[in-house]
N, C-alpha and C positions, 0 to 999 in steps of 0.2 A: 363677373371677374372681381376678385377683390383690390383695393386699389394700393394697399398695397401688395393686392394682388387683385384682384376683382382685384382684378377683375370690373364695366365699360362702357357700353352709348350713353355720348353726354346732350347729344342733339338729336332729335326728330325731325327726318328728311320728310315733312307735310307743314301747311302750315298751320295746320290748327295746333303742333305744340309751339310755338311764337306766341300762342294766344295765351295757352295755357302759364307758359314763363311769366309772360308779362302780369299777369293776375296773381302768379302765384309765390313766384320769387323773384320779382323785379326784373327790370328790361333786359333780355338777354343777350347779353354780353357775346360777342363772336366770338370771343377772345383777343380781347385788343392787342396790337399789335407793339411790338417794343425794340429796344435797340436802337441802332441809328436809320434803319430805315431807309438804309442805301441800295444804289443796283447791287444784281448780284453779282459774284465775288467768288472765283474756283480757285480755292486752295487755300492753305494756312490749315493751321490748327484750332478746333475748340475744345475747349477745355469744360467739363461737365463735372462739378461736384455734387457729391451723394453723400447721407450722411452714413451710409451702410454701404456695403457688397450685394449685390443680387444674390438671391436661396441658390434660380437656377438660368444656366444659358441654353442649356439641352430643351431646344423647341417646342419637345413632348411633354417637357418637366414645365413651362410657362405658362401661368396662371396670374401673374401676378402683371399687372397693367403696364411699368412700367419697361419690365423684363417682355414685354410683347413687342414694346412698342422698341428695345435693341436689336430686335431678333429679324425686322424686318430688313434690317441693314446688313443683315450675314445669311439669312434663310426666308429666304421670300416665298409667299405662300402663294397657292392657285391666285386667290383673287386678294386685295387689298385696299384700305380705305385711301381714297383719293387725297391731294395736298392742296386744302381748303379748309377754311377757319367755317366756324358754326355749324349751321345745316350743311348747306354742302359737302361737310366734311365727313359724312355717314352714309355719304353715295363710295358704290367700290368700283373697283377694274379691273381688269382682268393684272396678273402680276407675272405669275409666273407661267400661266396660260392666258392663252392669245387675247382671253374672253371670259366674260362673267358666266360659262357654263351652256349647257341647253338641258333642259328638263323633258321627261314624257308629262303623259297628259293629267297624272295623278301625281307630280312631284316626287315618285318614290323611286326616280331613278335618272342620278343626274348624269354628264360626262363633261372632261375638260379637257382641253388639247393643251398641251406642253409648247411653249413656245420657242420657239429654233436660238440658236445662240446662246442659248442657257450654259454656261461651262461653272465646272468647282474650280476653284482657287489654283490647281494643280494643270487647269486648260483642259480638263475632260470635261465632253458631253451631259449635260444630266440629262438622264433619261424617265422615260415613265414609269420604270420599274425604280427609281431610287424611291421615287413617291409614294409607288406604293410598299416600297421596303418602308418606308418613313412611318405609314398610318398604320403598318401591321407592328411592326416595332411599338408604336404608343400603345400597344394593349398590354404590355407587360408589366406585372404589377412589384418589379424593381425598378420602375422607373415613374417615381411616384410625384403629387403634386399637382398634375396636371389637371384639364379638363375632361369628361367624362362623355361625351356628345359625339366620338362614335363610337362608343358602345351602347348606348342608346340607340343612336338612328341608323348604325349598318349593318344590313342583315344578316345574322350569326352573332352580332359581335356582341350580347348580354354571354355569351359562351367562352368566343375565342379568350386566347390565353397568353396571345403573341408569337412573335418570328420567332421568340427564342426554344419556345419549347414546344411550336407548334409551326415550324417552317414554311409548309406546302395549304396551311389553314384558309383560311378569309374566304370563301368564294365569294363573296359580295362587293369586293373590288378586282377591277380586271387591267389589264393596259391591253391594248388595239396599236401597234406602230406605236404615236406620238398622244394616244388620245386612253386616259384612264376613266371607268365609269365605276359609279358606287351605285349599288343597286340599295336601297333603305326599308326598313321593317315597315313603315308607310311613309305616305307624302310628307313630306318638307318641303312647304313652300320656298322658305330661305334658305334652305342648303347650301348656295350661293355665298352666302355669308360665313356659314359653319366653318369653309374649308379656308377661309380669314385666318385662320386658329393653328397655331405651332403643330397641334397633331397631327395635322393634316401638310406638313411641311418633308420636304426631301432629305433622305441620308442615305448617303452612300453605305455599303452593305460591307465593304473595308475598308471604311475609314469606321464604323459602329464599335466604340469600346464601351457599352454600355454604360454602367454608371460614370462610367471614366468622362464622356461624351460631356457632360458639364462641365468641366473645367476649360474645354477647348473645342468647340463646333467645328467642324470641317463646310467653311463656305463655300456659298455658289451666290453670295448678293452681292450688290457695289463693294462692298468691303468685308474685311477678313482681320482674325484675332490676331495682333501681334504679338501681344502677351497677356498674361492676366496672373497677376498677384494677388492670390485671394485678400481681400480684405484692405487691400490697396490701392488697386490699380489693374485697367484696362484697358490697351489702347486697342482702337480700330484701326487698321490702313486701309488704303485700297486695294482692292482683286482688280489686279489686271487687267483678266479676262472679261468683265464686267463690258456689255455693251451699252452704253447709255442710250446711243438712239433709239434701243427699245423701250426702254423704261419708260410708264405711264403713270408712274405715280410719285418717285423722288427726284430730286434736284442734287442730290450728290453732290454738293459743293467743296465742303471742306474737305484738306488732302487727308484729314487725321480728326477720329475723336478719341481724344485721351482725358475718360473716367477719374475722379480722384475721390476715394472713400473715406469714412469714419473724422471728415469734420464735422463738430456739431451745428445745426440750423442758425443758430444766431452768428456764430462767427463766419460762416458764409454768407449769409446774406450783410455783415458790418464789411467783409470784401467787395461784395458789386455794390455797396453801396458807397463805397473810397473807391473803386473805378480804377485801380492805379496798375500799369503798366500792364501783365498777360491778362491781369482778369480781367480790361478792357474785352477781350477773345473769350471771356467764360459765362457760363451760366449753370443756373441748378440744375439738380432733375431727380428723377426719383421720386416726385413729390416731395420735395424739403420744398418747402413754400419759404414764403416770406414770413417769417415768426412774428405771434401777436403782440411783443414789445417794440417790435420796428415795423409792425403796417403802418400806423397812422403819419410815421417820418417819410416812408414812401408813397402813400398815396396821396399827402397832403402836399408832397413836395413837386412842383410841377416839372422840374428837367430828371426825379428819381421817377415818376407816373410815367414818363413817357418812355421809361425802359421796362416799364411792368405788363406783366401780360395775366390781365384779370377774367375771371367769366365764370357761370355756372360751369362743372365738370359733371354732372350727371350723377356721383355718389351719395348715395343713402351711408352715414355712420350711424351704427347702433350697437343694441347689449343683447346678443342671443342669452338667451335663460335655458339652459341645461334642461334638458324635460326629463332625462333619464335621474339626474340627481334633484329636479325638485319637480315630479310627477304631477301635483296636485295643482289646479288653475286657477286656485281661487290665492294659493301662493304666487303662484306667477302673475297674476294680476295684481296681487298687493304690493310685487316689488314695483309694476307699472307707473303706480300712483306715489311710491317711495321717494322715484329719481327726481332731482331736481332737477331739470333739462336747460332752467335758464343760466344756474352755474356753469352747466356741462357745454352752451355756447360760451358764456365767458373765459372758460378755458380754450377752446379753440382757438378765442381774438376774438369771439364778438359777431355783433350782424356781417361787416366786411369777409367773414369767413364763413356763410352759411347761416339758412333758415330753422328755424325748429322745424322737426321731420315728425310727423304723425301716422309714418307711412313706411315699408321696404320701396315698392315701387316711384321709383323719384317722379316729381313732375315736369320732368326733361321727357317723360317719355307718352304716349299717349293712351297707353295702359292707366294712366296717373287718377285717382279720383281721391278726391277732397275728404278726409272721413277722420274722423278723431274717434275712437271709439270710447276712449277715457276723458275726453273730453280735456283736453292736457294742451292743448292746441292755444288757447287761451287764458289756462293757468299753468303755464310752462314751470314753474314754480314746485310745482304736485301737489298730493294733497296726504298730508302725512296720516290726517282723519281717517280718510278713507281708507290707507291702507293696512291702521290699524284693527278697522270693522273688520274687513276682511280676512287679517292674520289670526283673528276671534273663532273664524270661521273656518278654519285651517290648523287645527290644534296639532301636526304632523309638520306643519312649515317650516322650513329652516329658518334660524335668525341669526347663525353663523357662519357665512359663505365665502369664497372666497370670488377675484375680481379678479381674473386676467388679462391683461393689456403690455399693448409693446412701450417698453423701455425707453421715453423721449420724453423731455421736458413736461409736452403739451399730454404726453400720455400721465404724468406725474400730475398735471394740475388735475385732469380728469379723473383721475383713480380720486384725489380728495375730494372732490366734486363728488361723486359716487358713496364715498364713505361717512362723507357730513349729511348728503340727500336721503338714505337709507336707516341713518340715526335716529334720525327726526320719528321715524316710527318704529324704533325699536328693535333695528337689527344691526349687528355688528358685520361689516364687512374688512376683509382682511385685501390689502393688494398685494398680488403675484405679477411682480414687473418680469418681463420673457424680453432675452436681449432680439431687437429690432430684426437683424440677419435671420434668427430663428422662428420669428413668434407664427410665421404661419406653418412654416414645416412643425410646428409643435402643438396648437391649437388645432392642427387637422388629425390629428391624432383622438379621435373620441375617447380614449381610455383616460387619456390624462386633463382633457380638459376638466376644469371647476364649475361650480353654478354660474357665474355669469363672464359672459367671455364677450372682449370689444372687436367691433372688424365692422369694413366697409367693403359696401358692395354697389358695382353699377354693371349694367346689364350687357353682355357680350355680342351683340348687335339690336339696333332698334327695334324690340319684339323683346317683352314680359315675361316670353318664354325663355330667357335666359336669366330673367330673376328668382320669380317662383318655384319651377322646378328645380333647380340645382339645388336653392337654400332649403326647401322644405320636403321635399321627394324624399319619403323614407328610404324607399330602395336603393338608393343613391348618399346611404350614410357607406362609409368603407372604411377602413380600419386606419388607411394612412391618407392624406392630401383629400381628405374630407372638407366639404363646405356648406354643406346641413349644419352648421354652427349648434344649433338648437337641438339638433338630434331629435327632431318632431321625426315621429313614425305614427301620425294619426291618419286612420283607415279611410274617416270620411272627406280628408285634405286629399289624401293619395289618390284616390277614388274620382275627386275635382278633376286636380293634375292632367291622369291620364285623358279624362273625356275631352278635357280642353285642346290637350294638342293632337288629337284626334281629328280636330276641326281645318279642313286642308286652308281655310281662308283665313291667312295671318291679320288680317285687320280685324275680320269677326272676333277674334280670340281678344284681342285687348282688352275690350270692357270685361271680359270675364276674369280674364289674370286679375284686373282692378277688383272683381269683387270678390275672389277669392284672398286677395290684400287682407282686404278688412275682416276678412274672415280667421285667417291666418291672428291678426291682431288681436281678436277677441280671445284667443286662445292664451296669451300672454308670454308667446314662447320669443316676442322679442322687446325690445325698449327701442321703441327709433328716436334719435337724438338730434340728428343734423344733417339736411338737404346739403352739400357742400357746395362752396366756392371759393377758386383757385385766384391763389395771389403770387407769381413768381417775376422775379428781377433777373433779368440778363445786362450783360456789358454793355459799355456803349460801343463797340465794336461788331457786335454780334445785328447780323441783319435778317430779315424773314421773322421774325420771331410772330408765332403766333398759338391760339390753344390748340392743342390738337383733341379733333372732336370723336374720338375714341379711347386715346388711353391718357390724356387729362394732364399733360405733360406739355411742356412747348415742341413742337413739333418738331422733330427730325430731319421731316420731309422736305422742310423746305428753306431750313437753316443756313446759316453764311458766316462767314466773320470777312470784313470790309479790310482793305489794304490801309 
């Protein structure tokens, strides 16, 4: 999932990634907890600043970490991650079915029962059929952006085409009464997980105005759209209908979350850090962290620390390298050795905001294995030398490319960062700043991306298999809401890919995703730059505050604002 879109697992429910953290990038941080730290507290308003609008709200359309983790408040999916900071907060539940699933004996065929009380906004029933109108709807390719995973894993669905133009389609999802089964092209051990995922989420078959469906969701979770102005503004209210005593995973506390867009990070975070009158009740989100000219005011400050909520998030940032616009590896290795990565942390904020990354696979996960293939890991610096030999060797190399990155401060420091690091050996880089709202709906676009394109990625449940293939899986490059950034379509990756998940035992597969990492690495079709970690300030009014250990955000789940 990229984070700002991925896209997700920021903690390993085992303990050997504890171990891994602590070796790798420092003590793992739960996500500490912030705000005032009061009992909890039903009602008032939070107030949520973004420095942007969401792409999309459409469940099918959500890709993007932040927009997953709104979506569970209005479209609650079969199962969902539980309301706990760290590790435990990568165990699920059952959400909108009773139960995390039951599997046959080769995982290729799971079912989940619909749990009673379920009503939309309007006090109808949802039924198992809106569910599976939901995941037949996500196969349509005007409703773009999303995740890709079932049409990979359910059977027909590399074919099917969608409800829209193929109504009576899917036979690989059925409903029984209250209880829907997906029959899958083979096992999937975590299935269980998959259906975590907006595509796998309920719509009513007349409330469906296709594209339209973005601008305004027809609820069935604790809460429902009251308005939304694009580019402004968002409030949630409450649904009614909404039973709490069932709910197993949020705390539904506040009466209201009302979104406010397009401040920029600093002057939101010089707000909660003046604390004065409603933004006592506010906090960021979005990932607008705390900006690298006011961390050290907040975490050095001990009554501003104790509203911060700090920790690994599980996100790898890096430089996918266009393989269709610069073919040749021994170019994509030379821009490897180009970047300067220790600038590219200085731009971020520094160690306080993440590790140098040597790796796509974060060491949050236990896929994770230690490997520098450039040996860059200890000269984070680069080695301009080297990439000059190299570009010797590459008399076809571009040495005029262009840099595309989202349009923010920290994106501006990082673009010069890029353009001084790539000089050093002789190449001219140009930045293509893409406004923030658009840059993934426009970098998932293969045609128009440039040679080197920025995005982060953390993995869509604890398993590799949500990193690897999705970023590197030729098959899986598509013309719109692409996330093969790299556009690798190499035969003997693709070839890896499939045997791996082939393998029904999701623990077996780890170390292999790990060595196809470094494999993928040697190829030069990415630049990894930074392990991330999360720095955000809430109110002093705002209570629960903790990281949420999937979409890298303060958690929703278990959020308040104090009387």
């Amino acid at each position: 999932m990229t984070l700002s879109r991925n896209r997700a697992v920021r903690w390993l429910a085992v303990g050997a990634a504890v171990a891994i953290l602590t070796t790798a990038c420092g003590t793992p941080d739960s996500g500490s907890s912030g705000g005032s730290g009061g009992a909890d507290h039903k009602g008032g308003t939070l107030t949520l600043l973004d420095q942007s609008d969401f792409e999309h709200l459409d469940p099918a359309r959500n890709y993007v970490a932040s927009q997953q983790h709104v979506a569970v408040l209005y479209a609650p999916t079969l199962t969902s991650y539980v309301n706990a900071a760290g590790v435990a907060g990568t165990a699920i539940a059952g959400d909108a079915a009773t139960d995390t699933g039951t599997k046959n004996a080769d995982a290729s065929v799971w079912s989940f029962t619909i749990r009673q009380n379920l009503k939309w906004q309007d006090g109808k029933e949802v039924t198992c059929e809106d569910f599976l109108y939901g995941v037949k709807r996500s196969f349509s390719d005007i409703l773009t952006d999303g995740p890709q995973y079932q049409k990979q894993y359910l059977l027909g669905g590399k074919n099917y085409k969608g409800v829209y133009l193929d109504p009576n389609g899917l036979p690989s999802v059925t409903c029984k009464g209250d209880t829907i089964t997906y029959k899958l092209a083979q096992g999937v051990p975590d299935f269980n997980y998959t259906v975590s995922m907006g595509i796998f989420a309920a719509v009513r078959k007349d409330k469906d105005t296709k594209e339209k469906y973005d601008d305004q969701p027809f609820s069935y979770g604790p809460y429902m759209i009251k308005s939304h102005v694009r580019d402004q503004s968002l409030t949630l209210v409450r649904n009614k209908y909404w039973d709490q005593s069932l709910d197993k995973v949020r705390k539904n506390l506040p009466d209201e979350f009302d979104f406010k867009f397009g401040l920029d990070a600093s002057v939101i975070t010089d707000r909660l850090i003046q604390d004065k009158g409603a933004d006592q009740a506010t906090m960021t989100f979005g990932n607008t962290q705390v900006t690298a000219q006011q961390a050290q005011q907040v975490l050095n400050d001990p009554k501003l620390k104790a509203r911060s909520v700090v920790g690994l998030d599980g996100f790898t940032w890096y430089i996918a390298v266009n393989t269709k616009k610069v073919p040749d590896q021994k170019c994509r290795q030379a821009y490897n050795y180009a970047m300067n990565k220790q600038t590219a942390l200085t731009a971020f904020g520094g160690p306080a905001f993440g590790d140098i990354a040597t790796s796509i696979i974060a060491p949050t996960l236990k896929a994770y294995k230690k490997a520098d293939p450039y040996n860059l890991g200890s000269k984070p610096e680069g080695d301009p030398a080297m990439a000059k030999q190299l570009l010797a060797q590459s008399p076809t190399c571009q040495k005029n490319i262009k840099f595309d990155y989202s349009q923010t401060p920290t994106g501006d420091r990082l673009a010069a960062a890029v353009k001084d690091g790539f000089a050093r050996a002789g190449i001219t880089v140009t930045a293509n700043p893409i406004p923030r709202k658009q840059y993934y709906t426009t970098v998932g676009k293969p045609a128009v991306e440039d040679e080197l394109v920025y995005v982060g990625w953390g993995a869509d449940w604890p398993s590799a298999s949500t990193v690897i293939p999705p970023l590197f899986d030729g098959a899986q490059i598509i013309p719109e809401g692409n996330q093969n950034y790299s556009q690798l379509n190499d035969p003997a990756i693709n070839s890896k890919i499939y045997s791996i998940a082939k393998n029904p035992d999701s623990d077996a597969q780890q170390p292999q995703w790990g060595d196809l990492d470094i494999a993928i690495q040697q190829t030069g079709a990415t630049i990894p730059l930074r392990y991330e970690k999360a720095v955000y300030l809430v109110g002093s009014k705002v209570t629960g505050a903790h990281l949420h250990s999937e979409y890298s955000d303060v958690s929703l789940l278990n959020i308040g604002v104090s009387q």
